[in-house]
C-alpha positions as CSV (number, residue, x, y, z in Angstrom):
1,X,-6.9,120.5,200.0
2,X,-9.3,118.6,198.2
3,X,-11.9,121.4,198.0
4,X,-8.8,123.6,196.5
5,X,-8.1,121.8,193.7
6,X,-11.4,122.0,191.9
7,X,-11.0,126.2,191.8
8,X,-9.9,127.7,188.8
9,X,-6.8,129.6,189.1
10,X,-5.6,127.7,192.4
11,X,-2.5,125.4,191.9
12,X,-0.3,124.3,194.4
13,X,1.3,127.8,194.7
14,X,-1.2,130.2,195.8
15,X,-2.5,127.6,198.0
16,X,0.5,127.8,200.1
17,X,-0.2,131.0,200.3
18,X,-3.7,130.7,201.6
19,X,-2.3,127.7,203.7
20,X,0.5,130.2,205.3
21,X,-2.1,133.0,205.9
22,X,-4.7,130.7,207.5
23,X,-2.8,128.3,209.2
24,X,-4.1,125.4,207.4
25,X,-6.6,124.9,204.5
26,X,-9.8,124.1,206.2
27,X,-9.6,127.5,207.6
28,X,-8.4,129.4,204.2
29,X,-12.0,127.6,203.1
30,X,-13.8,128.6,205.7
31,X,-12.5,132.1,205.7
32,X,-14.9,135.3,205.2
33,X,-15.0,137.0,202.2
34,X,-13.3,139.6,203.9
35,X,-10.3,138.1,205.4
36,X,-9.7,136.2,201.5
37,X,-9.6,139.7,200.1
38,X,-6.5,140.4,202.4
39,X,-4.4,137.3,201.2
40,X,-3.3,139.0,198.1
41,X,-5.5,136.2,195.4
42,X,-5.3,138.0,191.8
43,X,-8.7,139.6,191.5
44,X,-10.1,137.0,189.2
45,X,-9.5,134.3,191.6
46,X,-11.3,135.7,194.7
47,X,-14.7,135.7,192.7
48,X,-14.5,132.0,191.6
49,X,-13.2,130.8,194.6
50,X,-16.1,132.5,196.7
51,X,-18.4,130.8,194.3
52,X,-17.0,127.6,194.2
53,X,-17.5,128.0,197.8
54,X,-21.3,127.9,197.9
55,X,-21.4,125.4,195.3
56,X,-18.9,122.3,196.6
57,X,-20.4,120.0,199.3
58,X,-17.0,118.9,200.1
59,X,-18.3,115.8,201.5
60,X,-20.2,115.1,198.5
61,X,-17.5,115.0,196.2
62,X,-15.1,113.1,198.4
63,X,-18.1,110.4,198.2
64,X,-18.4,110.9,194.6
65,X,-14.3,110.6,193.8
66,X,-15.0,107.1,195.8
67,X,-17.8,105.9,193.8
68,X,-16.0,106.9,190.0
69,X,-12.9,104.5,191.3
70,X,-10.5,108.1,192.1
71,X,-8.2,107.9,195.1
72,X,-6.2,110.8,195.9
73,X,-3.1,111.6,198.8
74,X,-2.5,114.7,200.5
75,X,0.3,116.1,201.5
76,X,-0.6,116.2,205.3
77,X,-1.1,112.5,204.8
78,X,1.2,109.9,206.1
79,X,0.9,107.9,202.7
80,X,2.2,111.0,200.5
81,X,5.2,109.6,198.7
82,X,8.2,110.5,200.3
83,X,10.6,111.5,197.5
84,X,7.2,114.0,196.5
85,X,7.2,115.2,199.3
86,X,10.5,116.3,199.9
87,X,11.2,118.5,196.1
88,X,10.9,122.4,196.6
89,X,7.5,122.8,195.2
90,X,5.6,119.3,196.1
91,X,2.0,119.3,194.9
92,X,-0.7,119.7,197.5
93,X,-3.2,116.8,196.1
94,X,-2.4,113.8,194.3
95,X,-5.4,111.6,192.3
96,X,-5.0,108.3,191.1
97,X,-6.7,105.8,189.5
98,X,-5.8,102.2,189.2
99,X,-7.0,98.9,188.2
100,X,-6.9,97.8,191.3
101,X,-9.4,99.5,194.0
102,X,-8.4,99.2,197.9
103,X,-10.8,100.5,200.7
104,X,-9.8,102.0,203.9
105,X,-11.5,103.7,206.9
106,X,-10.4,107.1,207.4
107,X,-12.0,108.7,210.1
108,X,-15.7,108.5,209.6
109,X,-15.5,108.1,205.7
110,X,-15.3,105.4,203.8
111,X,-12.5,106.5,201.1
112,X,-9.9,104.9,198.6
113,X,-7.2,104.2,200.0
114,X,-4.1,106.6,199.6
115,X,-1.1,104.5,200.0
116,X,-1.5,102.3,196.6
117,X,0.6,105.7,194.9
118,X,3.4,105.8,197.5
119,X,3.9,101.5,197.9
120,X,4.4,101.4,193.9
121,X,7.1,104.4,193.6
122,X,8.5,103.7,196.9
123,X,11.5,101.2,195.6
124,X,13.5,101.6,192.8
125,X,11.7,104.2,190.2
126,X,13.4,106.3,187.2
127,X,11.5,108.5,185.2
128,X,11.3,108.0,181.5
129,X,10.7,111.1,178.9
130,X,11.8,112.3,175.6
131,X,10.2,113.5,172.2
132,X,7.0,113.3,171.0
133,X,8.1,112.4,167.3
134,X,10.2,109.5,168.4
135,X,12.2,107.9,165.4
136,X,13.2,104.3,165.0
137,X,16.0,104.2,166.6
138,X,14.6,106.5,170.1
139,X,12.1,103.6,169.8
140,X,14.2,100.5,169.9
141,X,16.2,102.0,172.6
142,X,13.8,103.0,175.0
143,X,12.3,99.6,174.4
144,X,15.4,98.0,175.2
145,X,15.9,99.9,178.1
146,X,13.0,99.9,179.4
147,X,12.4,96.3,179.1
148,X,15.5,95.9,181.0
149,X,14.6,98.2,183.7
150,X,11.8,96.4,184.2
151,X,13.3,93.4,184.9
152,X,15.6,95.2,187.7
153,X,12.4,95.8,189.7
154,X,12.0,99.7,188.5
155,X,8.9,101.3,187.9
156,X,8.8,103.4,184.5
157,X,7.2,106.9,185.6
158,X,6.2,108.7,182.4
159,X,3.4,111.1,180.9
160,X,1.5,109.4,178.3
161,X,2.7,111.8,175.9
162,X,3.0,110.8,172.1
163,X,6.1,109.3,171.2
164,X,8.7,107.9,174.0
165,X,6.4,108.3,176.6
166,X,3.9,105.8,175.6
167,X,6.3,103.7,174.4
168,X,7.9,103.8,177.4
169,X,4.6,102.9,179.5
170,X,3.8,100.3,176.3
171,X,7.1,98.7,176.9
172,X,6.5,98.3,181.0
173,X,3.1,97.2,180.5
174,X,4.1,94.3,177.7
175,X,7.0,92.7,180.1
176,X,4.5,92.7,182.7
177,X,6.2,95.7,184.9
178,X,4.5,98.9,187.4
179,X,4.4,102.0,185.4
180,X,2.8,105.6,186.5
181,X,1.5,108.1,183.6
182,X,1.8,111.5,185.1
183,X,-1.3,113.8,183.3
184,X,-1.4,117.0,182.4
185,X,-5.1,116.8,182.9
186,X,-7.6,115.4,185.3
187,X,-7.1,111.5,186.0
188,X,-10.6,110.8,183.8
189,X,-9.3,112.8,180.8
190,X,-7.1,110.9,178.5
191,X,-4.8,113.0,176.8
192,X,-4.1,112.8,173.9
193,X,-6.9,111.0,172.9
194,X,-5.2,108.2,170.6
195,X,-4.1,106.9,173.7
196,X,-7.3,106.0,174.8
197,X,-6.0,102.0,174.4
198,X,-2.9,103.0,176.1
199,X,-4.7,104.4,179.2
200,X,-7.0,101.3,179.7
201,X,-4.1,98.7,179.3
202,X,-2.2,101.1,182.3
203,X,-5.3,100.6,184.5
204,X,-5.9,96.7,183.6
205,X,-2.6,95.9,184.3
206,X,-2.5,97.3,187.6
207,X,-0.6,101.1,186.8
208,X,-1.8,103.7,187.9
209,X,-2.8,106.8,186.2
210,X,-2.3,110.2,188.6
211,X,-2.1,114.0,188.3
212,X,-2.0,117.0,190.4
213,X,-5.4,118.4,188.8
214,X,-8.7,117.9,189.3
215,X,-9.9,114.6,188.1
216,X,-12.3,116.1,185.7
217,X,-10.1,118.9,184.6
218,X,-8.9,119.4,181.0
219,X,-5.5,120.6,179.5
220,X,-4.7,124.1,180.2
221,X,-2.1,126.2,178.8
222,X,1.2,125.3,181.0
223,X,0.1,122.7,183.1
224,X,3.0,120.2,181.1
225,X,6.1,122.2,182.8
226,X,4.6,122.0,185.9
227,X,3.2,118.2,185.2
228,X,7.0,117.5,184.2
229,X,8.5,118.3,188.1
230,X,5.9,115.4,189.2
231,X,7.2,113.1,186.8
232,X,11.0,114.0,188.2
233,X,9.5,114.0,191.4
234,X,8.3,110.5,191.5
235,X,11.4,109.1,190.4
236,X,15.2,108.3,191.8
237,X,16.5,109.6,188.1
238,X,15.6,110.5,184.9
239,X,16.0,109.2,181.4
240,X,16.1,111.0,178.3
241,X,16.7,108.5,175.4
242,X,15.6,110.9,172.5
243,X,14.5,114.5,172.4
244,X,15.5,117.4,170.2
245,X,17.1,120.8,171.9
246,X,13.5,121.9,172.1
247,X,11.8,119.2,173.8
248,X,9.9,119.3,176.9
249,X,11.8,116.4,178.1
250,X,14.9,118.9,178.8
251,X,12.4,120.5,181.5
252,X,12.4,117.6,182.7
253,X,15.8,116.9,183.4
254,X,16.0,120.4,184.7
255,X,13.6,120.0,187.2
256,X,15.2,116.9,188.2
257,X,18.6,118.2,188.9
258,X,17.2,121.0,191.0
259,X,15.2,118.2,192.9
260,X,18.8,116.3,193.5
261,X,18.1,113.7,190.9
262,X,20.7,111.8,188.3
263,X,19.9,112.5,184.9
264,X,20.7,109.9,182.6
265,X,20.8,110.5,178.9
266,X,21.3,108.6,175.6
267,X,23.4,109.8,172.9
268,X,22.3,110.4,169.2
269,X,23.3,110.7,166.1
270,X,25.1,113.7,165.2
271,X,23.6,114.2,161.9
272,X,19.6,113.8,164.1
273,X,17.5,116.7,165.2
274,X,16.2,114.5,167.3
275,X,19.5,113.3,169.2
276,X,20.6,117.7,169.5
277,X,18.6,117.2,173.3
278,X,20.0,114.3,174.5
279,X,23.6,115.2,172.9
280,X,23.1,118.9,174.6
281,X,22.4,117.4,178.5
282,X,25.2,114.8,177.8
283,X,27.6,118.0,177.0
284,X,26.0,119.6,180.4
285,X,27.0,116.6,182.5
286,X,24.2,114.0,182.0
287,X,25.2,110.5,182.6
288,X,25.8,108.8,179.1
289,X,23.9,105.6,179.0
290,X,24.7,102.7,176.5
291,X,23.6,100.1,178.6
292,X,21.5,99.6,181.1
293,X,24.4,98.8,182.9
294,X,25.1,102.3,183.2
295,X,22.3,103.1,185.3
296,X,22.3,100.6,187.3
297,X,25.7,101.2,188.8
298,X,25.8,105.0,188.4
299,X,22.4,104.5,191.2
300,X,24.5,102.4,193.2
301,X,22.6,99.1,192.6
302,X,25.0,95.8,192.3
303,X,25.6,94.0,189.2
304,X,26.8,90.9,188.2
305,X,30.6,90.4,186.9
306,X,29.2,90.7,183.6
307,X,28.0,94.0,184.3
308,X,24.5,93.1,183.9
309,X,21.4,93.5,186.9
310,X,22.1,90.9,189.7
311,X,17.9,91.3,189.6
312,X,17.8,89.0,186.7
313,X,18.5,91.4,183.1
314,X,19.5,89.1,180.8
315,X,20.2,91.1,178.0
316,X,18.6,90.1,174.7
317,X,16.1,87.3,175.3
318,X,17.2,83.7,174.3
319,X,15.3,82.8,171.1
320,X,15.8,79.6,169.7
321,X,13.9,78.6,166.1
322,X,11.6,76.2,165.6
323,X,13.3,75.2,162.2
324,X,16.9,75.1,160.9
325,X,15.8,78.2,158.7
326,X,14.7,80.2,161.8
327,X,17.7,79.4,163.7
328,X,20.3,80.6,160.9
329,X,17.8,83.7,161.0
330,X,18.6,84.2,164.2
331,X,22.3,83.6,164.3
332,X,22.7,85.9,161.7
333,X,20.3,89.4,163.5
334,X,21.9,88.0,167.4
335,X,24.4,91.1,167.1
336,X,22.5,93.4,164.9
337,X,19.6,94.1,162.6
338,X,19.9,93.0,159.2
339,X,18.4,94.3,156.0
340,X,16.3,91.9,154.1
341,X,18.5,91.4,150.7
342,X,21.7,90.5,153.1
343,X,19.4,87.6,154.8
344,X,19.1,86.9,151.7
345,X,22.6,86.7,150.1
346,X,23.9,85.0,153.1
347,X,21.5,82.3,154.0
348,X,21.4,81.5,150.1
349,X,17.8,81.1,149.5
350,X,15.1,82.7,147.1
351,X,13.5,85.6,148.4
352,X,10.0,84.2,148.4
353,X,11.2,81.5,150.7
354,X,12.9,83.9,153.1
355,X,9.6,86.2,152.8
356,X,7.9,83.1,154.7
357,X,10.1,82.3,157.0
358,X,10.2,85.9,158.6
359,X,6.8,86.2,158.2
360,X,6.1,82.9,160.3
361,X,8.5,84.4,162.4
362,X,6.9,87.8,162.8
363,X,3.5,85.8,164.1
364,X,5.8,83.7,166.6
365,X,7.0,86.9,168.3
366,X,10.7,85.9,167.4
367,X,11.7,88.8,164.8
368,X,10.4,92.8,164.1
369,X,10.8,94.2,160.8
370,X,10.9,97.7,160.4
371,X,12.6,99.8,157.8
372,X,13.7,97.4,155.3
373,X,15.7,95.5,158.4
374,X,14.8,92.7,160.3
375,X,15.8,92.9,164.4
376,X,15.3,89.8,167.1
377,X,13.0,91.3,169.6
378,X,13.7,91.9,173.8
379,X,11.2,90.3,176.0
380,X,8.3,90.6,174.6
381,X,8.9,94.6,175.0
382,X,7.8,94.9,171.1
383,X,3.8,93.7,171.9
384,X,3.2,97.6,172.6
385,X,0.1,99.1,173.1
386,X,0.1,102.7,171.7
């Protein structure tokens, strides 16, 4: 399996087919020239898969995926993860990386152990997606959501895509949650590059980073589509919370309903392209989520009277001011954000003073501004690293 995945033009499909023909894949790599010729391989397969054959030490490079920190599951292997393992076209190979390195015996090697992928997406696990050119609002959402998620014991699967997805693995990192990035490249190639920062905080905060692709392998035209089943594949459910009617998030959702999964999906302004995604799936049947509340019951998982998580989700976090001032600030945004000149006209005071206070109060961790508007902030869900 291993050996498979570092040939060009092999994915998880036309190694079936070698597995099918062969028996298993040892034998497909130890075939003859000869009897690979009669598998039906597209002629400019055959060639690079006969040389990669004199080229791999396949012990080697199971040595060598040890020594850079890489684990990696098969699907033979007891540790696959089940939910993976059971979609209609489960990759072959999964590599990982985490912060955290294990070491096992298997067999006569010495290798990472595989089980670290399977243990973290085992429990409760929804898959997070949407655009790329998230807009205020997608991002205070999925923050919110996310945040709360968190706090009901889910790990936030992803792809480390621009926009929702990093904020997404930003906002499970910050409140001290699991999270899994899903590549569409090798494991040691961060993509895209500005979330080099992103990547590293994943690792040190013991996430893990996996992909179906050879660790070392770059993007390639349509790997995303087929990274996207993965994503679904990992999870329990999906959640779309922004994503226009062109967004790769939708093939996401797609691929979870043919894999039996709920899809959950935030509505959007009417008037937003970036909303027509999340509006469309909600149209097709996607559960409409307001609340985390919504998920949470929809999966079947008990909530208190108040229909929040009986897991702990406490809604917005309890701030209390330090001063009078900061209080009344916070009275005032508990319900809502609030532009800066209506802090103004309703606490009374000059705008220099009020300029201090929410600046003070910015440093504390207490308030966000953004847009003009001031907003309290949810668990420390705001502290992103993008």
């Amino acid at each position: 399996m291993i050996a498979f995945s570092t040939v060009p033009g092999v994915g998880a499909v036309r190694l079936k087919l070698l597995v099918n023909y062969f028996g298993s894949a040892e034998a497909a790599w130890k075939a003859r020239e000869t009897e690979l010729a009669n598998v039906g391989l597209p002629k400019d397969v055959l060639p690079q898969l006969l040389e990669q054959k004199v080229k791999l030490n396949v012990d080697q490079y199971v040595e060598n995926l040890n020594d850079r920190g890489i684990n990696f599951v098969t699907i033979f292997d007891r540790d696959y993860p089940e939910r993976l393992r059971n979609i209609p076209d489960p990759p072959n190979v999964m590599f990982f990386k985490t912060g955290e390195m294990y070491v096992a015996n298997r067999g006569r090697e010495q290798q990472p152990t595989s089980s670290l992928l399977g243990e973290m997406v085992a429990g409760r696990t929804i898959g997070v997606v949407g655009t790329r050119k998230i807009t205020a609002y997608g991002q205070e959402v999925t923050e919110k959501l996310v945040a709360e998620l968190v706090v009901a014991g889910f790990t936030i699967v992803s792809g480390m895509a621009l926009g929702v997805d990093g904020v997404a693995h930003g906002t499970a990192v910050n409140a001290r949650g699991k999270t899994v990035a899903v590549l569409g490249a090798g494991v040691e190639v961060v993509y895209p590059p500005s979330h080099r920062d992103l990547y590293n905080s994943i690792l040190e905060h013991g996430g893990i980073i996996a992909s179906e692709v050879a660790p070392e392998k770059t993007v390639v035209r349509g790997i995303f589509p087929a990274r996207n089943r993965i994503i679904s594949g990992l999870s329990e459910a999906v959640l779309v919370t922004e994503g226009a009617i062109d967004s790769g998030s939708l093939i996401t959702a797609r691929a979870a309903l043919e894999q039996g999964r709920e899809v959950f999906a935030v509505p959007g302004p009417i008037n937003s392209p970036m909303a027509e995604g999340t509006n469309y799936l909600l149209k097709q049947g996607a559960k409409l989520v307001t609340g985390v509340e919504d998920i949470l019951t929809e999966l079947g998982y008990e909530t208190s009277s108040n229909g929040q998580a009986k897991a702990g989700i406490t809604g917005k976090k309890q701030v209390t001011g330090d001063t009078a001032e900061e209080q009344k600030v916070i009275d005032l945004l508990a319900n809502e954000p609030v532009e800066f000149d209506e802090l103004v006209r309703k606490m009374a005071v000059a705008p220099a003073q009020l300029s201090s206070v929410l600046s003070m109060m910015e440093i504390k961790g207490m308030v966000k501004g953004e847009s003009l508007k001031y907003r309290l902030k949810f668990d420390g869900a705001d502290k992103i690293v993008r």
